[in-house]
N, C-alpha and C positions, 0 to 999 in steps of 0.2 A: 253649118256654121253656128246655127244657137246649139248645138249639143256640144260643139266646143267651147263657147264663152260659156257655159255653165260648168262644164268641169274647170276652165280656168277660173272660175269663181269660187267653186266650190275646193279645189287649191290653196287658194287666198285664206278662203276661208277657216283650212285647217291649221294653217299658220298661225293665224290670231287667236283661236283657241289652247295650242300650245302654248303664247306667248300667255293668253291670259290665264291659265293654269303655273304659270312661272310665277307672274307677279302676283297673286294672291295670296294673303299672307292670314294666317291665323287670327293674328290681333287687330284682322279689321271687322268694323260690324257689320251685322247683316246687312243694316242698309247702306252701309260705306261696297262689301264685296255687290251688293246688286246694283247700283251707280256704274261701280267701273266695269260690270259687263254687261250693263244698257250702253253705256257709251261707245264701248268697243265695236257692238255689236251692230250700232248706227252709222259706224265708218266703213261698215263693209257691207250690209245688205239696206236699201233702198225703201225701205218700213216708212210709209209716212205718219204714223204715229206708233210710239211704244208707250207702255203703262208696265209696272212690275209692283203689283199689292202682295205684300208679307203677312203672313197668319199674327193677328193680331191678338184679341182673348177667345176666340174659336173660332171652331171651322167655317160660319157666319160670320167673321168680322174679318175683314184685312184694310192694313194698314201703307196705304201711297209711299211706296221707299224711291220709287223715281215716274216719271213720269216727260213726253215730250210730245209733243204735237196738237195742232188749234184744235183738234176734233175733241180732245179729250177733255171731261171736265176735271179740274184740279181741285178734287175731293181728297183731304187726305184719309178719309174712312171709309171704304166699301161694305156698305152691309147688304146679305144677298137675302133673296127673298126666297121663299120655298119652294118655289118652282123657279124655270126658265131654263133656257139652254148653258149658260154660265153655271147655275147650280146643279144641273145635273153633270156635263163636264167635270167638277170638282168633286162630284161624287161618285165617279166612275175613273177618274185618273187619265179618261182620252182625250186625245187634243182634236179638237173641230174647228170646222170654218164657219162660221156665223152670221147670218143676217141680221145687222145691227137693227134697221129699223124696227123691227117686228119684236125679238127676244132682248135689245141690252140698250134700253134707253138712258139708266142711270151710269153707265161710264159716258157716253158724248151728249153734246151741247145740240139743243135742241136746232132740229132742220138742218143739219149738216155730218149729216151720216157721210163715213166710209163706201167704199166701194164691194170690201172682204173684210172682214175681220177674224183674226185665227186665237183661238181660245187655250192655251196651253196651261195645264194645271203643273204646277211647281210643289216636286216633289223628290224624299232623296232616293237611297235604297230602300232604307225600312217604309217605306209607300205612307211616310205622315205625312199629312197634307201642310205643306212652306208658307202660300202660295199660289200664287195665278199671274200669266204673262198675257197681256192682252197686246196683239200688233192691226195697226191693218195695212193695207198694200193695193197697188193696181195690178192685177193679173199681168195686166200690157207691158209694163217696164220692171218686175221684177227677175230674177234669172229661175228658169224653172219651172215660171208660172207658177200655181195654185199649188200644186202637188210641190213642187220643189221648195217654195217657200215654207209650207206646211211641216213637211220631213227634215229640212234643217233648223227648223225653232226648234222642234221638237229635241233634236239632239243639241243644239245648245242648250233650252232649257232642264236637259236633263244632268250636262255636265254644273248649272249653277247648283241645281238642288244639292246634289254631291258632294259638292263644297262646303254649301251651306250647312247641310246637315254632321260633315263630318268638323266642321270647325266648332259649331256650337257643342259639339261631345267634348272637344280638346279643353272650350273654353270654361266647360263648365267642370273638370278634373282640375284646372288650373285652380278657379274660384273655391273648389272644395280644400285646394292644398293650402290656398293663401289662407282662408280661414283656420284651419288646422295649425299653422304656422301663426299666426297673430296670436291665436289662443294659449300658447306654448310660449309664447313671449309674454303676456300677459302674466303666468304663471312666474316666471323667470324675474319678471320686473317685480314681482308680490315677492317673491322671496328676498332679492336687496335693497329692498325697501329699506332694512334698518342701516345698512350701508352708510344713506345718501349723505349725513351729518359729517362724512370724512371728504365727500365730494366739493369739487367746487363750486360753488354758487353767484360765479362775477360777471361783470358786464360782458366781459368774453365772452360767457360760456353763453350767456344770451343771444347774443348777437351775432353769434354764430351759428346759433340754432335758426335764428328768423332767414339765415341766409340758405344758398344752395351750394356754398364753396363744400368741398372736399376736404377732411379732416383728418389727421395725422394726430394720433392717442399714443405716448412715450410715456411707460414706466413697467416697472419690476413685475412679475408676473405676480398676478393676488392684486394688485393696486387699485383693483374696480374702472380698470380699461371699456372693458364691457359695459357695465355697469354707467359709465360716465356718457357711452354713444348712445345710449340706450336714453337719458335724460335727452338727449341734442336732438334724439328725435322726438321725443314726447315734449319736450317746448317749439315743436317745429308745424309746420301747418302739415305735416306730412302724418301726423299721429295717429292717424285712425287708417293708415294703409300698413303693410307688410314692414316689419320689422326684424329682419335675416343677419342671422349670425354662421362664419363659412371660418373655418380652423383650418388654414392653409398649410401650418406643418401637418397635419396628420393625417395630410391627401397626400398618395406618391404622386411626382411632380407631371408624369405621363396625365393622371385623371384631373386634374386644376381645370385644364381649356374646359374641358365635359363639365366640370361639375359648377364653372358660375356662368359658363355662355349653352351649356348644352348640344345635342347635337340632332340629326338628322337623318340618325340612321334607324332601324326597325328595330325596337320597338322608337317611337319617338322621344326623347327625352328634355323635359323641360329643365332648362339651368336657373341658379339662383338669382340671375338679373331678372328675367320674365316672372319669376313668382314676384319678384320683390318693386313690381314694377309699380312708381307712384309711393313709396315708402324709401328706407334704409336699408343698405347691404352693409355689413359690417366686415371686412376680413384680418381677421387674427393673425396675427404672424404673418405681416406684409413681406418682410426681407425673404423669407421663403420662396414667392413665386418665379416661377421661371420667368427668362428674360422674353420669352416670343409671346407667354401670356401676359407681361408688362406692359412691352409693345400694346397690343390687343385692348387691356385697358385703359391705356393712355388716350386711344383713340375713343372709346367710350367717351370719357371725359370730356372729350373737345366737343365730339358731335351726338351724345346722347344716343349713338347708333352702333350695333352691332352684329355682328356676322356666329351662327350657331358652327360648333367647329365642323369642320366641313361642310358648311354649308354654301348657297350661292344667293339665300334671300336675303336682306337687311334688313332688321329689327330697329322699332322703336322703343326707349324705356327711358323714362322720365325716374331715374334713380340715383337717390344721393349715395355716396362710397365714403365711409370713412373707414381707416388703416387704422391697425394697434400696431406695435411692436415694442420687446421687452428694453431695447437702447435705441438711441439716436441712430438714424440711419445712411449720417453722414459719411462714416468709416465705408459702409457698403459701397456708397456712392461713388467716395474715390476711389475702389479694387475694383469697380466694376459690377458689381452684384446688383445694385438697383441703374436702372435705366436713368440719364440726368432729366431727359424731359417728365419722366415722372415724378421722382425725386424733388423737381422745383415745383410741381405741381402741387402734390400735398404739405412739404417744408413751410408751405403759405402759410398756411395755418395749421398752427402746431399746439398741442396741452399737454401741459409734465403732467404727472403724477409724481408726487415723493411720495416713498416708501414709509410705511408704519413708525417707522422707530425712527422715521424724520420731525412726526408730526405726533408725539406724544400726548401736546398738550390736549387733541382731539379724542385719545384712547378713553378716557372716562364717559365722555359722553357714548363715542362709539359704542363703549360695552352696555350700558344701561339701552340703546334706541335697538341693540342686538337684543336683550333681554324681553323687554317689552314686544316686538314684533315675533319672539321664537313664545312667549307667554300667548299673546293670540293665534296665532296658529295651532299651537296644542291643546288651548281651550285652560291651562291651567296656571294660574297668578302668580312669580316667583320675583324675587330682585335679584341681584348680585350685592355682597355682601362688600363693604369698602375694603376687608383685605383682599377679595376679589380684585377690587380697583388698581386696587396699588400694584398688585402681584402684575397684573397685562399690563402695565402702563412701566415695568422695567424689562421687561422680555423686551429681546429683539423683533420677534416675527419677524422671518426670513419669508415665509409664507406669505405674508402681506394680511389682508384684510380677507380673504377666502380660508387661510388656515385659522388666521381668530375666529372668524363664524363658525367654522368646523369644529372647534376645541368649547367653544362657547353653547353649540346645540347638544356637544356630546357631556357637557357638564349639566346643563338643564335638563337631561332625562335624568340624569343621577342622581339631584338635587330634590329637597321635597318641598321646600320653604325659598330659603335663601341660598343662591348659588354661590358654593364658596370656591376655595382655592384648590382642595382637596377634592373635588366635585371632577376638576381640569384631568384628561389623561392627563397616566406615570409617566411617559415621555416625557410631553413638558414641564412638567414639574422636576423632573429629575432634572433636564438640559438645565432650568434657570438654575436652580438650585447647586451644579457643578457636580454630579454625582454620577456615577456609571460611565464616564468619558469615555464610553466605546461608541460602537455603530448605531445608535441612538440618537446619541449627540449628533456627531457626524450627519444623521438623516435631518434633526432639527437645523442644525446650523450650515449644515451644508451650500445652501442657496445663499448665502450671504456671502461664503468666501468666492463662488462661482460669478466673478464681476470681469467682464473682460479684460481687464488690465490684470489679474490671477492667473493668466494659463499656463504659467510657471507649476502652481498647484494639480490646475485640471492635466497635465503632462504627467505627474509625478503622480496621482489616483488613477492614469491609464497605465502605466508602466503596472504599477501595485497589485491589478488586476488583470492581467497581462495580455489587455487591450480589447479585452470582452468589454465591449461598450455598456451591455444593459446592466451588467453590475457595475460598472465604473460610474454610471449615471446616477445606480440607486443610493453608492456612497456618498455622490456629489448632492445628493435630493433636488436633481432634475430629472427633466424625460430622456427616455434614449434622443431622440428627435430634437433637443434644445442639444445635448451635449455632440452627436453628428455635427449640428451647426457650429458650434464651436472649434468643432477639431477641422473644422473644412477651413474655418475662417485663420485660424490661428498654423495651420498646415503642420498640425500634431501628429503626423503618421512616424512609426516605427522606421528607424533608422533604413530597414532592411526593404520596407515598400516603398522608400524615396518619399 
């Protein structure tokens, strides 16, 4: 009869270890994962006291991550002494049964020793020492007695170590990417720096940053979309974590779920919510996402919680999301392209950007605080010359504020003193100037005529090209991937494909 209540137990007991193999989740810490399997491990085996010390600054020092029972004293720092049966257990990697009185008076309270106490040293694969699980037990009322008891700590404490060890490796490829990634933001932020004079600077823009809502960024590509999320988190308490930026048109729609939730298959892969956990996710080209990874992030939003794709654990990430996109994404909303619960979601709060040639009066400045920042960086002192001023302050820029930077750093290598006019590539100097009206022009001005309410034109440049998209694009001076969208949206397909 007790050989059967011990394998019924020991039954039980593989149950609960699967289960606590389920719910273990990488983002918890060590002493959060050894809490919840001291506790688990009290509802199923009869211990009357458990203790579980974590390696704390060496093999000498461990650190109290939980503890339960009168016997035990509630030390949170274990320092071992050079001898005794607990330090040599830890330095041999066996687990023993112990005679508290004699070998381990500094874990219990003096005159009130245990009956057994079993000494299991906590460790992973690679045999680095975690760790030490200390239990004691009445021989009389456990299942198993002495030996049964002993041989299932052992094999539970051997599944914690495993955990333990294997999540600290995950968690510290995570830490090395987040850093890697801040640092690349940091670089990113130093280069638009001369920008910010075009950006807005209003109570809005504050006060929205002090907030945690979700942010919806509308204007022309070039407008410093990026650039502007990029301020909302560096005025946000959020500034000193992960700063991620995710280009959703130039993921095929299949890789989107993997690439900001991640997944769970071998190798492991970590998504852009988890790196960017505690900082900003930025996504580029919101109208892009498929509707089931809408879905997916809508609920993020609500509950700060999410599922790795295909997975069956639930993530925690404390991550702000804000959207760009090149137009209002009202029109989407009503065909059906963006989901409504998300659509009302970020519409909340919404920032235009107007385009360059809206906000002229700004181009002078702009070009001198581009001058000055592209002069530090190169280490060598130039101005821009006032027919410089004047000349970028009648262009359109269809480009927005990404192609002036661009035209601007490629005039300051040319330049030896003062940056002139002549300094500017012959493209645009030709395009302002009306000269060479072929494919030039076309490349410069192109992005101006490509305005949604134009697909009268973008039809008539598919036709011209006889619907090879990536030339018809480079006429138009978009991406293949902007002009796709477009002809999806506008339902530009040749007569003969319906």
């Amino acid at each position: 009869m007790e050989h059967e209540t011990y394998l019924g137990h020991c039954s039980r007991t593989l149950t609960w270890l699967c289960q606590f193999l389920r719910d273990a989740k990488p983002s918890d810490l060590s002493e959060q994962l050894a809490t919840k399997w001291a506790q688990n491990l009290l509802a199923y085996w009869p211990f009357e006291d458990l203790g579980v010390w974590l390696s704390h600054s060496s093999s000498h020092s461990f650190a109290s991550a939980f503890f339960r029972g009168e016997r035990l004293k509630p030390s949170s720092l274990l320092e071992l002494s050079s001898e005794g049966v607990l330090t040599n257990a830890l330095r041999t990697g066996v687990a023993v049964v112990a005679e508290p009185e004699e070998s381990l008076p500094v874990m219990f309270e003096d005159g009130v020793f245990p009956v057994r106490v079993l000494l299991v040293p906590l460790r992973g694969v690679s045999r680095v020492k975690l760790g030490v699980v200390v239990a004691t037990f009445n021989p009389e009322t456990i299942p198993g007695g002495e030996f049964g008891a002993l041989e299932f700590l052992k094999a539970a404490v051997m599944i914690l170590g495993t955990l333990l060890e294997k999540f600290a490796e995950q968690n510290l490829r995570l830490e090395s990417l987040k850093a890697q990634l801040k640092s690349l933001g940091g670089i990113l932020c130093n280069r638009n720096a001369a920008m910010e004079p075009f950006l807005p600077d209003s109570c809005i823009v504050q006060k929205l940053a002090s907030s945690g809502l979700p942010v919806l960024i509308v204007g022309e590509s070039g407008t410093g979309k990026t650039t502007l999320a990029r301020r909302l988190h560096e005025l946000s308490q959020r500034k000193d974590d992960p700063f991620i930026v995710v280009d959703v048109e130039s993921l095929p729609p299949e890789d989107v779920e993997e690439e900001l939730f991640g997944s769970e298959g071998d190798p492991l892969r970590y998504g852009k919510l988890e790196l960017a956990r505690g900082g900003t996710l930025v996504l580029e080209g919101l109208g892009a996402l498929p509707l089931g990874v809408q879905s997916k992030l809508v609920d993020f939003l609500e509950n700060k919680r999410f599922a790795k794709k295909d997975g069956r654990d639930v993530l925690d990430a404390d991550v702000r999301i804000v959207g760009t996109a090149e137009h209002d994404l009202e029109q989407d909303f009503k065909e059906g392209r963006i989901r409504p619960e998300l659509y009302y979601r970020l519409s909340a709060a919404k920032l235009h950007l107007s385009p360059l040639r809206e906000k002229k009066s700004e181009v002078g400045r702009l070009v001198e605080g581009i001058v000055q920042s592209l002069s530090e960086r190169y280490g060598q002192e130039k101005r821009p010359s006032r027919e410089l001023l004047a000349f970028v302050a009648r262009c359109p820029w269809p480009g927005n504020l990404r192609q002036l930077h661009a035209a601007l750093e490629y005039a300051f290598v040319m330049a030896d003193e003062a940056v002139e006019v002549g300094h500017l590539p012959v493209e645009i100097q030709e395009a302002s100037q009306g000269k060479k009206r072929g494919r030039r022009e076309q490349v410069f001005m192109g992005a101006r005529r490509v305005e949604d309410k134009d697909f009268g034109e973008i039809n008539r440049v598919l036709a011209r090209n006889r619907w090879v998209l990536s030339k018809a694009a480079r006429e138009l001076g978009i991406t293949r991937r902007q002009l796709e969208y477009r002809v999806k949206k506008f339902n530009l397909w040749p007569k003969e494909e319906g």
